[in-house]
C-alpha positions as CSV (number, residue, x, y, z in Angstrom):
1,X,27.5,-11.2,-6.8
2,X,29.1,-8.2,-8.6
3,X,26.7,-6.1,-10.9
4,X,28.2,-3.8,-13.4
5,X,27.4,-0.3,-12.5
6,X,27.1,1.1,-15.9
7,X,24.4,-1.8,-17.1
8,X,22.5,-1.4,-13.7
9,X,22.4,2.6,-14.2
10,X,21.3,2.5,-17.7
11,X,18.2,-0.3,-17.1
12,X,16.9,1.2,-14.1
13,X,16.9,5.0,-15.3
14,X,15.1,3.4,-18.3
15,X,11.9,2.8,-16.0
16,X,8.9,2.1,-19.0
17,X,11.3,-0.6,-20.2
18,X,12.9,-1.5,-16.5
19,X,9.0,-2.7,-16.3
20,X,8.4,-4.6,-19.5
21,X,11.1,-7.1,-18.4
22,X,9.5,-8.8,-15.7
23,X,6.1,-9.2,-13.9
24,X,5.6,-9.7,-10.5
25,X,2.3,-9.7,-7.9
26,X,1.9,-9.5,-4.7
27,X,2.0,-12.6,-2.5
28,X,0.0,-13.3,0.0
29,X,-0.2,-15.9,3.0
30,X,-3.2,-16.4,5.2
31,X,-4.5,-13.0,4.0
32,X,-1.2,-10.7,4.1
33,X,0.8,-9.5,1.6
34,X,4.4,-10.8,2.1
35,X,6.2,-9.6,-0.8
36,X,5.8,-9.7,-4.8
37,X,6.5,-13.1,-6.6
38,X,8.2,-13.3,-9.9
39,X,5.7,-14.5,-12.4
40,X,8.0,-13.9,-15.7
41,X,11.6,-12.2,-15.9
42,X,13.2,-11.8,-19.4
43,X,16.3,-14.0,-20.0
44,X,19.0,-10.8,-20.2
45,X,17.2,-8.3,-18.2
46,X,18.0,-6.4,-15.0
47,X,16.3,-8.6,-13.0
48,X,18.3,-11.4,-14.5
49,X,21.5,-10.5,-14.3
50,X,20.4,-9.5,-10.4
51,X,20.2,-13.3,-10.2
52,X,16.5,-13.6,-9.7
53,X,14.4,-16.0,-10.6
54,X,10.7,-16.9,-11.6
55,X,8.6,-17.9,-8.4
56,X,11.3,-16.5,-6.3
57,X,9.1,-13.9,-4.4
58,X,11.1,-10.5,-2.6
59,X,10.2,-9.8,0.9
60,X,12.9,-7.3,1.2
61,X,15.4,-4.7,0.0
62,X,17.9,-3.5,2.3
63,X,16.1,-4.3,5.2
64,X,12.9,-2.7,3.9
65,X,10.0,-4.8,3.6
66,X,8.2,-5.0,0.0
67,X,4.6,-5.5,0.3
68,X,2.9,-3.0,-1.5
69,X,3.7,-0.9,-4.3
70,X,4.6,2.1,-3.3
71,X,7.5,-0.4,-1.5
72,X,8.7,-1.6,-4.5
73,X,8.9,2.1,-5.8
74,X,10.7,3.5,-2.8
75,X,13.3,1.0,-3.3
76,X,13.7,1.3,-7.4
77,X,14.5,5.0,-6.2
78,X,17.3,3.7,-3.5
79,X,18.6,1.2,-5.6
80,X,19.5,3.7,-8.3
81,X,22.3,4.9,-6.6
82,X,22.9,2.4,-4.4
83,X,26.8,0.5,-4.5
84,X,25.5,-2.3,-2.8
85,X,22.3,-4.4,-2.1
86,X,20.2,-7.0,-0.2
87,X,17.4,-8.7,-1.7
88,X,15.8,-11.1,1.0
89,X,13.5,-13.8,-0.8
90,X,12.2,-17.2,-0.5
91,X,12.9,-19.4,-3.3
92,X,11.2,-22.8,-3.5
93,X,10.3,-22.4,0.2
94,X,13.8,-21.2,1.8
95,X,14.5,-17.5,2.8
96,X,17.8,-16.4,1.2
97,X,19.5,-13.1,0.8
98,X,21.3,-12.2,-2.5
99,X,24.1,-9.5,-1.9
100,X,24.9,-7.7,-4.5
101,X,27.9,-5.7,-5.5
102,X,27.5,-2.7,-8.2
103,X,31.1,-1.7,-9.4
């Protein structure tokens, strides 16, 4: 998937509104925090265009788990200069990676 760089640049240096367009929390199994579940993402947004959807829930972002966060954070700061992307998730009960593209 091929994100447009200009788009992606302007919603995530925007971060009070970057945060108004979704919700996630963490997700836990059997006590441990696996990664953050989408609970609501605005038709339009960031995270839409990204390609994710509600329930999916991130585990990863380029390699680097997303369980708490502060891990969420570190990789809002990566991804704003980033030209390319992994976003590991399970969605309706299968892991899957979305690669993305920023051009």
């Amino acid at each position: 998937r091929v994100v447009s760089q200009q788009s992606l640049r302007q919603q995530l240096n925007n971060l009070p509104r970057l945060l108004q367009q979704a919700k996630a929390v963490p997700h836990t199994v059997n006590g441990q925090n696996i990664g953050f579940i989408m609970t609501e993402i605005q038709a339009g947004s960031v995270f839409d265009d990204l390609g994710l959807q509600t329930e999916d829930i991130i585990r990863s972002v380029n390699g680097a788990p997303i369980r708490t966060a502060e891990d969420a954070l570190n990789a809002y700061r990566k991804l704003r200069t980033a030209k390319s992307f992994q976003l590991d998730l399970m969605r309706s009960g299968h892991a899957m990676t979305l690669n993305l593209l920023v051009q």
